[in-house]
RORO-54954 format. One line per field, with one value per atom (N, C-alpha, C): residue in three letters; atom name; x, y, z. Coordinates in steps of 0.2 Angstrom, whole numbers, plus 5000, padded with zeros to 4 digits. Layout:
<recs>
res ALA	...
atom CA	...
c1 X	...
c2 Y	...
c3 Z	...
</recs>
This chain:
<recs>
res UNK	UNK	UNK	UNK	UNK	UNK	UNK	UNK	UNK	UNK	UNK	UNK	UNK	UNK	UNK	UNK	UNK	UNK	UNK	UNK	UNK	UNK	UNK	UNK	UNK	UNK	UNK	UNK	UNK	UNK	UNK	UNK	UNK	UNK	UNK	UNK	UNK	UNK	UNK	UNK	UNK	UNK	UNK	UNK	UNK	UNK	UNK	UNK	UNK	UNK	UNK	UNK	UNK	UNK	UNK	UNK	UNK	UNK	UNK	UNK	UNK	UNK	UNK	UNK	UNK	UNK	UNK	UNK	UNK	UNK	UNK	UNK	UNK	UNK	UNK	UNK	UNK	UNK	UNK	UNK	UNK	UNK	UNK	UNK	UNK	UNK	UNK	UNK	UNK	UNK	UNK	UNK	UNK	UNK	UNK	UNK	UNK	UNK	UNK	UNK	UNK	UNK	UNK	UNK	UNK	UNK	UNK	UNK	UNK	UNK	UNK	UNK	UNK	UNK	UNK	UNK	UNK	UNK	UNK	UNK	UNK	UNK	UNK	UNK	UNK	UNK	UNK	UNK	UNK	UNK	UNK	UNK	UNK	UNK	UNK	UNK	UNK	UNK	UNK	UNK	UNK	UNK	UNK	UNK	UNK	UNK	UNK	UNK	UNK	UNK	UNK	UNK	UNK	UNK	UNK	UNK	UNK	UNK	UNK	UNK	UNK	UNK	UNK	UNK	UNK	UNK	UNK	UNK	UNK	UNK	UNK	UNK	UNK	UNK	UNK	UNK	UNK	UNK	UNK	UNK	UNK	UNK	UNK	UNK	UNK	UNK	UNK	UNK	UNK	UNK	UNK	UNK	UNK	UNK	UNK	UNK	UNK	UNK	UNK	UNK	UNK	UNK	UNK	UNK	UNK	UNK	UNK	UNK	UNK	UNK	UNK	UNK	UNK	UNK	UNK	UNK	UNK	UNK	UNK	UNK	UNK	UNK	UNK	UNK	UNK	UNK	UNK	UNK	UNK	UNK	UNK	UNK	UNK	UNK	UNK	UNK	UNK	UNK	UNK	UNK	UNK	UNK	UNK	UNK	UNK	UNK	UNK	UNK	UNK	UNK	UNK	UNK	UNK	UNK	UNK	UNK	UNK	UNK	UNK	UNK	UNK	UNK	UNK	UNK	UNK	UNK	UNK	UNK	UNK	UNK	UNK	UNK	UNK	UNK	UNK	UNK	UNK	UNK	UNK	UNK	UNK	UNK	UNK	UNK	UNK	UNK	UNK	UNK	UNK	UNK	UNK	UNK	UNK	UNK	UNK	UNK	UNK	UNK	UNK	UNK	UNK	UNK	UNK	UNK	UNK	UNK	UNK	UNK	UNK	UNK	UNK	UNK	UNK	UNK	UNK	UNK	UNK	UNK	UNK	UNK	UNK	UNK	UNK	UNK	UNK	UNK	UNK	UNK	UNK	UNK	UNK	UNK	UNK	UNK	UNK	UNK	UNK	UNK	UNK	UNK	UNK	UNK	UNK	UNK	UNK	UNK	UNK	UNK	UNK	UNK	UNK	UNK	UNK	UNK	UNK	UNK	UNK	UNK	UNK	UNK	UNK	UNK	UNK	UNK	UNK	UNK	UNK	UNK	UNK	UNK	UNK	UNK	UNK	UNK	UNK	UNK	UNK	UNK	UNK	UNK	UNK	UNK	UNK	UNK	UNK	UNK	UNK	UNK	UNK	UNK	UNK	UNK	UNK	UNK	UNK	UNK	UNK	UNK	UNK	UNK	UNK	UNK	UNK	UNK	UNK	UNK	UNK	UNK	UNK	UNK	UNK	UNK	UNK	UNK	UNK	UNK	UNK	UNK	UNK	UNK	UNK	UNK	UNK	UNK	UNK	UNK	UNK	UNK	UNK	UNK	UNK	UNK	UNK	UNK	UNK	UNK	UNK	UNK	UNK	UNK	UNK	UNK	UNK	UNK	UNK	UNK	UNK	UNK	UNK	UNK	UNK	UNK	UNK	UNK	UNK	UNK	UNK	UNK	UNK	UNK	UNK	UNK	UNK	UNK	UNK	UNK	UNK	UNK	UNK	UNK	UNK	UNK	UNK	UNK	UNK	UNK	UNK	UNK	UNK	UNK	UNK	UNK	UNK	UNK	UNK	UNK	UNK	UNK	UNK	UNK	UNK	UNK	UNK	UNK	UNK	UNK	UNK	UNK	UNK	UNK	UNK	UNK	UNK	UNK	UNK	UNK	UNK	UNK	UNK	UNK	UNK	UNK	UNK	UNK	UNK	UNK	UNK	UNK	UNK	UNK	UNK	UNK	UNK	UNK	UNK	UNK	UNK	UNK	UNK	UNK	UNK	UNK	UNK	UNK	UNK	UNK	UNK	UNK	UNK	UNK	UNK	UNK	UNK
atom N	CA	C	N	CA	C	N	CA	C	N	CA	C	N	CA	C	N	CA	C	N	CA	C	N	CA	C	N	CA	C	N	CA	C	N	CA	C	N	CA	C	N	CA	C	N	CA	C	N	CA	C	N	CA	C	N	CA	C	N	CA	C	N	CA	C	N	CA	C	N	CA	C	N	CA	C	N	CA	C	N	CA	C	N	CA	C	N	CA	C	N	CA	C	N	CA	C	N	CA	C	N	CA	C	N	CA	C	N	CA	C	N	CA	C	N	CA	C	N	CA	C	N	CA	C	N	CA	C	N	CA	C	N	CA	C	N	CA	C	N	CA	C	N	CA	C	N	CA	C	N	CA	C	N	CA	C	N	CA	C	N	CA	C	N	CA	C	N	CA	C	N	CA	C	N	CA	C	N	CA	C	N	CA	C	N	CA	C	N	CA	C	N	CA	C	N	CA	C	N	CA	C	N	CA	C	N	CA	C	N	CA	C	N	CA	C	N	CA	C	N	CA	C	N	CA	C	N	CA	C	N	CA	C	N	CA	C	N	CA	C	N	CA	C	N	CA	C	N	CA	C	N	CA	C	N	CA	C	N	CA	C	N	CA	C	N	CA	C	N	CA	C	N	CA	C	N	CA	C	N	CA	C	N	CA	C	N	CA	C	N	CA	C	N	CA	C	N	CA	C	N	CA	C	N	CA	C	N	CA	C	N	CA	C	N	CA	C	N	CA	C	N	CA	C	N	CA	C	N	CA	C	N	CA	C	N	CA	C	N	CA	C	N	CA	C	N	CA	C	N	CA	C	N	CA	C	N	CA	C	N	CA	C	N	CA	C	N	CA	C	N	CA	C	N	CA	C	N	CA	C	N	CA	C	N	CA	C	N	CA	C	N	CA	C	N	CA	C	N	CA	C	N	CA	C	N	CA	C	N	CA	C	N	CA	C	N	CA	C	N	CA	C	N	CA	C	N	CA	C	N	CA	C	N	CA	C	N	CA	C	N	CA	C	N	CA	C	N	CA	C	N	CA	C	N	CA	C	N	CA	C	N	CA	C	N	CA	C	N	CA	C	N	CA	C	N	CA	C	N	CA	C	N	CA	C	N	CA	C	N	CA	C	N	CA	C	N	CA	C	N	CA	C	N	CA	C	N	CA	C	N	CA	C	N	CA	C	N	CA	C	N	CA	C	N	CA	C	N	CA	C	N	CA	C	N	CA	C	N	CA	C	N	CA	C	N	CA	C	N	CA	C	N	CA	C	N	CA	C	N	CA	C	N	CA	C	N	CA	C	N	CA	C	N	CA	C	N	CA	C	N	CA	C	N	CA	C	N	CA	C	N	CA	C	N	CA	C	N	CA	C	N	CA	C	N	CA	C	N	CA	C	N	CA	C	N	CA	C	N	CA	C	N	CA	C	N	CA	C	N	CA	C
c1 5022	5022	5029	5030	5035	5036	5041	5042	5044	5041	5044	5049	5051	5055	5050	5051	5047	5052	5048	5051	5051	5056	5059	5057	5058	5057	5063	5061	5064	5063	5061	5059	5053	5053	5045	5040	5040	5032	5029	5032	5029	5025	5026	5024	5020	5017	5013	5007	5001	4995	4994	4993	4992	4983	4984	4981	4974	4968	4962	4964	4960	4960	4955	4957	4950	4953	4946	4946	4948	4944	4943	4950	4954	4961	4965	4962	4969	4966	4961	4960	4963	4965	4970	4976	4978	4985	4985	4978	4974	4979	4979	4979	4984	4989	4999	5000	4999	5000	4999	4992	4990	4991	4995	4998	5006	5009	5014	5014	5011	5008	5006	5005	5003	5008	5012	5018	5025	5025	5028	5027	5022	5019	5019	5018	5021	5030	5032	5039	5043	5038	5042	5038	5034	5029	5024	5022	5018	5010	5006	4998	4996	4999	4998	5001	4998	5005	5000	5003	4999	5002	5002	5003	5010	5010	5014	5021	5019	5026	5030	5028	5030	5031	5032	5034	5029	5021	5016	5011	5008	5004	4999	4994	4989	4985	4979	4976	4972	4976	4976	4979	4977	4982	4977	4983	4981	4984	4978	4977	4975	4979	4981	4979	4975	4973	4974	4978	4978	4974	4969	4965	4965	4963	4962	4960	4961	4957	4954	4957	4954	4961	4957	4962	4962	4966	4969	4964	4962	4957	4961	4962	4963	4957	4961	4955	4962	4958	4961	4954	4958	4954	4958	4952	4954	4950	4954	4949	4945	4949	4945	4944	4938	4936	4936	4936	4937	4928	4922	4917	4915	4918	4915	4923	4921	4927	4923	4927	4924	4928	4928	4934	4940	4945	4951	4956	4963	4967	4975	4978	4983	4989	4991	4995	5003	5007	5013	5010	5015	5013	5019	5021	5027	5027	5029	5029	5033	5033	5038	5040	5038	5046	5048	5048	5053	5054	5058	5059	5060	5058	5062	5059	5057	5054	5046	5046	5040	5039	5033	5032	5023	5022	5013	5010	5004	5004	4994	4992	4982	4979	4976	4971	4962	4958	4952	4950	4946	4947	4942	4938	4934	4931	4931	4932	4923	4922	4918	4920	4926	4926	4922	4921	4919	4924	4926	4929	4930	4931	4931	4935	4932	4936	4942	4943	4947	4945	4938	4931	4928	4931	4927	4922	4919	4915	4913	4908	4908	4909	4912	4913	4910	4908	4910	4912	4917	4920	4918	4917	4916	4921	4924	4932	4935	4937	4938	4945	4948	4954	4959	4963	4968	4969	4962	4958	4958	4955	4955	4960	4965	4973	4973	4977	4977	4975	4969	4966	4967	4967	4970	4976	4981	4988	4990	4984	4986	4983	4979	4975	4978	4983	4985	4991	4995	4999	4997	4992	4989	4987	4987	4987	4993	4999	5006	5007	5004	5006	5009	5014	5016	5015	5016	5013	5018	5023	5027	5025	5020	5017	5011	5011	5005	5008	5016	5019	5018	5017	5020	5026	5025	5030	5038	5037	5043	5047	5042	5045	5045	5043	5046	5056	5055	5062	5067	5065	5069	5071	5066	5069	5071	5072	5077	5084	5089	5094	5094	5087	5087	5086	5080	5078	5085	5090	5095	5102	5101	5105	5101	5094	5091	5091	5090	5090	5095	5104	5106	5108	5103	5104	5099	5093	5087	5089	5095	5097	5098	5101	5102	5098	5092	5088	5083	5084	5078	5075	5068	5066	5065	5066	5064	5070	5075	5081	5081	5074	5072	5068	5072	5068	5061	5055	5049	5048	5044	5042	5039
c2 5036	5029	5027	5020	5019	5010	5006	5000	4998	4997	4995	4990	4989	4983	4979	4970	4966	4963	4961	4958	4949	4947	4939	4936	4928	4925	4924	4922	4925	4933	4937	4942	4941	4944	4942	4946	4951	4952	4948	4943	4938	4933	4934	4928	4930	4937	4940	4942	4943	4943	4951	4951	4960	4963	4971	4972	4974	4975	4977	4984	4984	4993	4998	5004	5007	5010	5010	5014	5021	5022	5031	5034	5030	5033	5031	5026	5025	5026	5031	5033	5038	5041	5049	5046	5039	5037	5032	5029	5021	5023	5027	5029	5027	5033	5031	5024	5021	5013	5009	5008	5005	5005	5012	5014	5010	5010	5005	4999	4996	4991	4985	4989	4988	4987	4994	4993	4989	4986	4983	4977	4976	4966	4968	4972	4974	4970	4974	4975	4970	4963	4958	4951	4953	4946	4946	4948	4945	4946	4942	4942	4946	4946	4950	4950	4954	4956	4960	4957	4959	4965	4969	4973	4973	4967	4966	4963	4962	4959	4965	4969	4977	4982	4977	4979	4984	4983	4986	4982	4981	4976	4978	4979	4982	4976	4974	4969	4973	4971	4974	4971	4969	4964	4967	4967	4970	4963	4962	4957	4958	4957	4955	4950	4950	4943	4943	4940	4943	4936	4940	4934	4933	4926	4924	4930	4932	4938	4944	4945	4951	4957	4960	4966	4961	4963	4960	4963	4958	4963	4964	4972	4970	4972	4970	4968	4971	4975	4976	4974	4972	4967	4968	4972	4977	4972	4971	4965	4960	4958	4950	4945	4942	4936	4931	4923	4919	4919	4917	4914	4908	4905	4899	4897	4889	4888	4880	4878	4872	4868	4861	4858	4858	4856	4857	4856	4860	4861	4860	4854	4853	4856	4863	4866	4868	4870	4874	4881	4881	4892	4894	4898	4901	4909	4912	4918	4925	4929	4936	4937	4933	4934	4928	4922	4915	4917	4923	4922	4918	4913	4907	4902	4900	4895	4893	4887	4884	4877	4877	4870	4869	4863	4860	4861	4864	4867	4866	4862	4860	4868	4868	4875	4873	4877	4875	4880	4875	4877	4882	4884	4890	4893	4900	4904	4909	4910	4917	4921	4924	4932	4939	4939	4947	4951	4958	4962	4968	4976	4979	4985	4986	4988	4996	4997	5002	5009	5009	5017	5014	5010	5006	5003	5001	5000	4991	4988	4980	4977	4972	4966	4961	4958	4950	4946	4942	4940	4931	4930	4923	4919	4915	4915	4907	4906	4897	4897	4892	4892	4893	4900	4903	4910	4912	4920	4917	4912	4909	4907	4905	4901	4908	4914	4919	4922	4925	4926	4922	4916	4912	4913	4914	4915	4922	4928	4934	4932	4931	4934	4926	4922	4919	4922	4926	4932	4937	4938	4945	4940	4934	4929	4927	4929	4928	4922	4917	4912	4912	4908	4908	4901	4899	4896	4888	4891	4883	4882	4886	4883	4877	4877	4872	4866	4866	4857	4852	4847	4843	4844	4842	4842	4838	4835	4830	4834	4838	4844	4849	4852	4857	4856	4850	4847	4848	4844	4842	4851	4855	4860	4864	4863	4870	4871	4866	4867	4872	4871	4875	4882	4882	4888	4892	4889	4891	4898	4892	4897	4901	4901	4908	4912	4910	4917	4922	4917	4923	4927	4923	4926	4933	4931	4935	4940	4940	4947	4953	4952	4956	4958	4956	4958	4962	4970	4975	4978	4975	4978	4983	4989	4994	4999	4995	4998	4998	4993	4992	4997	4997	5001	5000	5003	5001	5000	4996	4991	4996
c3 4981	4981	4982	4986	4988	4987	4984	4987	4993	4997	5006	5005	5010	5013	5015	5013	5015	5020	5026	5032	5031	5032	5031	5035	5034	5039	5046	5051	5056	5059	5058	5060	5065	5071	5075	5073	5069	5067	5064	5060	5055	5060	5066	5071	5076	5075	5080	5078	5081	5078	5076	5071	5072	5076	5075	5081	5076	5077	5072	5073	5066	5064	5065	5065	5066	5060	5056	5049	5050	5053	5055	5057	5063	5062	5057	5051	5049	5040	5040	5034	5030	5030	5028	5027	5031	5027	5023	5022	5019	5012	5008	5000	5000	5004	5002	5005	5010	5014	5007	5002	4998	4992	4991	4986	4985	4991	4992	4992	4996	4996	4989	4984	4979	4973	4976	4972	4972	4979	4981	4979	4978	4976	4969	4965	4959	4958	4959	4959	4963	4964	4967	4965	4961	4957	4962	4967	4970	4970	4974	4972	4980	4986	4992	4995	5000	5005	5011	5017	5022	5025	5028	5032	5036	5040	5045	5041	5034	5031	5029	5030	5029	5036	5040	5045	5050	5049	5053	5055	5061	5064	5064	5057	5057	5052	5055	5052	5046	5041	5034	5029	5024	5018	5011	5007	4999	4994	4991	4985	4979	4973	4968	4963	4959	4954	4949	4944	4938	4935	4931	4929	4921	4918	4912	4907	4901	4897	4903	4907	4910	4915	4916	4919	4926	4930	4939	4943	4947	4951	4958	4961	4967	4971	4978	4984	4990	4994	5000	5006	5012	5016	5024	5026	5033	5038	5043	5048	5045	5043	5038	5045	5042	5047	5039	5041	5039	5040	5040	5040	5037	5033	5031	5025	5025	5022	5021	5013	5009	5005	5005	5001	5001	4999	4999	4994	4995	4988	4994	4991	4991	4986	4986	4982	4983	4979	4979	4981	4987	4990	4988	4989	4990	4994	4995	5001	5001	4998	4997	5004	5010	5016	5016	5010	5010	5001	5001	4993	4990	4986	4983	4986	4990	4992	4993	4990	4990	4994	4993	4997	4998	4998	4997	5004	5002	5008	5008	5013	5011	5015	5009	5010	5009	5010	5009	5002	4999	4992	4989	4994	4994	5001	5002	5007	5007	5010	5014	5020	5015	5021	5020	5026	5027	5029	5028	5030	5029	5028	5026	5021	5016	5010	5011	5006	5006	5008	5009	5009	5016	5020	5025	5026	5021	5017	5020	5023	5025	5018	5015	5012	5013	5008	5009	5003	5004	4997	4998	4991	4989	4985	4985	4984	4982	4976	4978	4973	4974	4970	4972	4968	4969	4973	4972	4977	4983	4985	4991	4994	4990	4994	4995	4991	4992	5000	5000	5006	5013	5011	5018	5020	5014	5017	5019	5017	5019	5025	5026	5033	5040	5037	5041	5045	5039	5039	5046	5047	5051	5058	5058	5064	5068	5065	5065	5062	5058	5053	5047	5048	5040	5036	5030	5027	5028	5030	5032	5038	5044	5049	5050	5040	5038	5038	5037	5036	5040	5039	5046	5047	5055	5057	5055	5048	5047	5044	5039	5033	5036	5043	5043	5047	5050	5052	5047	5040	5035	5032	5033	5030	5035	5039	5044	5041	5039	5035	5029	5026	5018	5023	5029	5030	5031	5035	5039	5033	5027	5022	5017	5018	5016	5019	5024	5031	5029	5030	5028	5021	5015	5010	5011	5014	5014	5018	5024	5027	5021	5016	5012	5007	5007	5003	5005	5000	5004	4997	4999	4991	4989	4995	4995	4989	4989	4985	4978	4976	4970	4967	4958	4955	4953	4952	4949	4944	4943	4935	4931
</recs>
């Protein structure tokens, strides 16, 4: 197990669609990838992280929940489709490739995807709240979107300034040099 580096913004994988998996080649390395994976959103607060923020165009994201009175469920989510979406939630996101930065961002406030688990196994998850912002932001991630893609166009103007002096604080930051928790 490994912390990866996570990829910032300004990098072009963050902007590119990743490509679908085949289970079968990519099962014998499934375990270390999401063993890292896992560790790394560990070791940097986070609830997911897709594949490509770790610098690999693989439509694949691992999710993290920590719930009320219970153990954190994770969830890993291989070619996810979105199929059905309901309501809406107007929320603060934030994103481990805009460290420190947040901003409201409208989601739908309950989700139906399908896609395939850790054993290849078909899913379908049912999802409202926090699991569902969750999952739309990873799987927006795997589309090439990132979640300040959602602003309007006024705030994403007003923040290019802030973006500009994070960039080059975020050059410097490689979580992989990080001790584990």
């Amino acid at each position: 197990m490994a912390i990866r580096r996570i990829c910032k913004y300004g990098e072009k994988i963050l902007h590119r669609k990743t490509r679908k998996v085949s289970f079968d080649e990519l099962k014998k390395d499934l375990p270390a990838l999401l063993a890292d994976m896992f560790e790394t959103m560990d070791a940097v607060g986070g609830i997911g992280l897709a594949a490509n923020q770790i610098g690999l165009s693989l439509r694949l994201a691992a999710i993290k929940i920590k719930r009320e009175d219970a153990e954190p469920v994770s969830i890993v989510i291989i070619n996810p489709e979105i199929v059905e979406k309901t309501g809406s939630l107007y929320e603060e996101e934030g994103c481990l490739s805009f460290p420190g930065l947040f901003a409201k961002v409208r989601r739908a406030a309950k989700v139906k995807v399908r896609a395939l688990n850790e054993k290849g196994l078909p899913i379908e998850i049912n999802a409202e709240g926090l699991f569902a912002k969750a999952l739309q932001h990873e799987m927006d991630h795997l589309d090439g979107i990132v979640f300040i893609d959602h602003l309007p166009l006024m705030s994403r103007l007003k923040l290019k300034p802030t973006l500009v002096k994070l960039k080059a604080r975020w050059k410097k930051l490689d979580e992989s040099k990080m001790k584990p928790m």
